[in-house]
N, C-alpha and C positions, 0 to 999 in steps of 0.2 A: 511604448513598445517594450517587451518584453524580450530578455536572450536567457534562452534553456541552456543550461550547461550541467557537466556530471558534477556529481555531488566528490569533492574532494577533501581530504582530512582537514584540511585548513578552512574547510568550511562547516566542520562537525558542528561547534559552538555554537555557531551561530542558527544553526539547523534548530536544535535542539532549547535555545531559545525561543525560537518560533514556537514551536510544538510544545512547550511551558507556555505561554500567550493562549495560545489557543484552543488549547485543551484543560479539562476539567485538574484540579492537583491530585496524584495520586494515580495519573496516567500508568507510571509504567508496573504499578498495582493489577493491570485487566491482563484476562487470563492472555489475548494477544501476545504480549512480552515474554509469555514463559517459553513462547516458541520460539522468539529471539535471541535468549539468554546464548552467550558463550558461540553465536551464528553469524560470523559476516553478512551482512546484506549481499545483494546481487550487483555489484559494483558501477556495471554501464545502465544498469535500469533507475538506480538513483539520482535525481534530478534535484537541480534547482535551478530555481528562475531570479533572474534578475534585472532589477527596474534600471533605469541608462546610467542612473548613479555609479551601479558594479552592487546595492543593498539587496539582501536576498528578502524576497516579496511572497515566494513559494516554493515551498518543498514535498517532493512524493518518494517516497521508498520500498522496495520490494523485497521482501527474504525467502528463500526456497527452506520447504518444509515437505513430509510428505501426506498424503492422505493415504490412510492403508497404505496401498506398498506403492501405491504411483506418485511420481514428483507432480508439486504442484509452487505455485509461489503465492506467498502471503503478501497483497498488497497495502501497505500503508505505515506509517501514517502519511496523511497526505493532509497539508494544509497551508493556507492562504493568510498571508496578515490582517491581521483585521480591517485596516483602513485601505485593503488592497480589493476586497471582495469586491463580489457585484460586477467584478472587469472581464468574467471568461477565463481566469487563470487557472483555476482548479479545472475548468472542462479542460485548458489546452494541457497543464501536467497529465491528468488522467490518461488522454489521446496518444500523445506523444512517450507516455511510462507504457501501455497496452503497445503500441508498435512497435517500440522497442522488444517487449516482451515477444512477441510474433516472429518480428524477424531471426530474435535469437532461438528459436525454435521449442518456447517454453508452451506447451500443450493448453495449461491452462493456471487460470488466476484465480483468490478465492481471496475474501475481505468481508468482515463484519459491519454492516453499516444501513443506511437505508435505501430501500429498495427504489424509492420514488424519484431521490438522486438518482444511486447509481445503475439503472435501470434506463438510464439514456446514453449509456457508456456499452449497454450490451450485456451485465448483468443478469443472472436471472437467481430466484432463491434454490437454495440447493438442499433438495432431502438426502439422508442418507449419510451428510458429510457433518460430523460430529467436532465442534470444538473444544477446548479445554473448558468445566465448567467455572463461574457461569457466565454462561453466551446462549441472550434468548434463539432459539434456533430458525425463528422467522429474520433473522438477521446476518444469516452466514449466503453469502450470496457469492455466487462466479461466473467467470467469464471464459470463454474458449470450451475444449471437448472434456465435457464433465461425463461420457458415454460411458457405464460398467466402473464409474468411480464411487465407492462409497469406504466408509469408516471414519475412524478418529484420524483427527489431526496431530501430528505430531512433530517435534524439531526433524530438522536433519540430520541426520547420522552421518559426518564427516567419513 
């Protein structure tokens, strides 16, 4: 069993260990991160999960960015340990990072990723919404009211 907890500075490291594991080197090289840069995350939407140990097994992160001039939040990265996969924990971060995001009244979600996944999350692919290049554009996909939303993606302007 697993306990979701927010993601807190004492657990940055170890976050970011994960997401070195599990992702390709030269991660924070995709155009993703240039909308990060100098951006707090969304503080209550960042999650991690932990096995009964207290070991963090899974982590998902959200940052608010805008598309043309409407807020939007960029989800990820989001990942699972390796030897943790296979168990449901990426569906239950995903669920539990999107509810959060709901309740807090964020309109909508947008993440680069695959459709086939995240398309059982409520995803759909998104025209119109342009990321930093390059980001194949069959891969920008969102969640929540994408209605009369279109343009480039950009940081958020503090």
């Amino acid at each position: 069993m697993y306990r979701l907890d927010r993601e807190t500075s004492q657990d940055r490291w170890e976050v970011e260990a994960l997401y070195d594991l599990c992702f390709a080197p030269g991660r924070t090289a995709l155009s993703s991160y240039r909308l990060r840069e100098g951006v707090p995350p969304v503080a209550n939407l960042c999650l991690v999960a932990r096995d009964p140990d207290g070991i963090i097994a899974g982590a998902i992160r959200f940052w608010p960015v805008r598309v043309g001039r409407a807020e939007a939040l960029l989800l990820g990265p989001v990942a699972v340990h390796p030897t943790r996969q296979g168990e449901g924990l990426g569906g239950m971060l995903m669920r539990e990072g999107l509810a959060r995001a709901a309740a807090d009244r964020w309109p909508r979600v947008l993440l680069v990723g695959d459709a086939p996944y995240y398309g059982r999350f409520g995803f759909t692919r998104l025209d119109g919404v342009e990321m930093p290049p390059p980001t194949n554009p069959d891969r920008v996909l969102g969640w929540g009211n994408w209605e009369g939303v279109t343009g480039r993606v950009t940081p958020w302007a503090h």
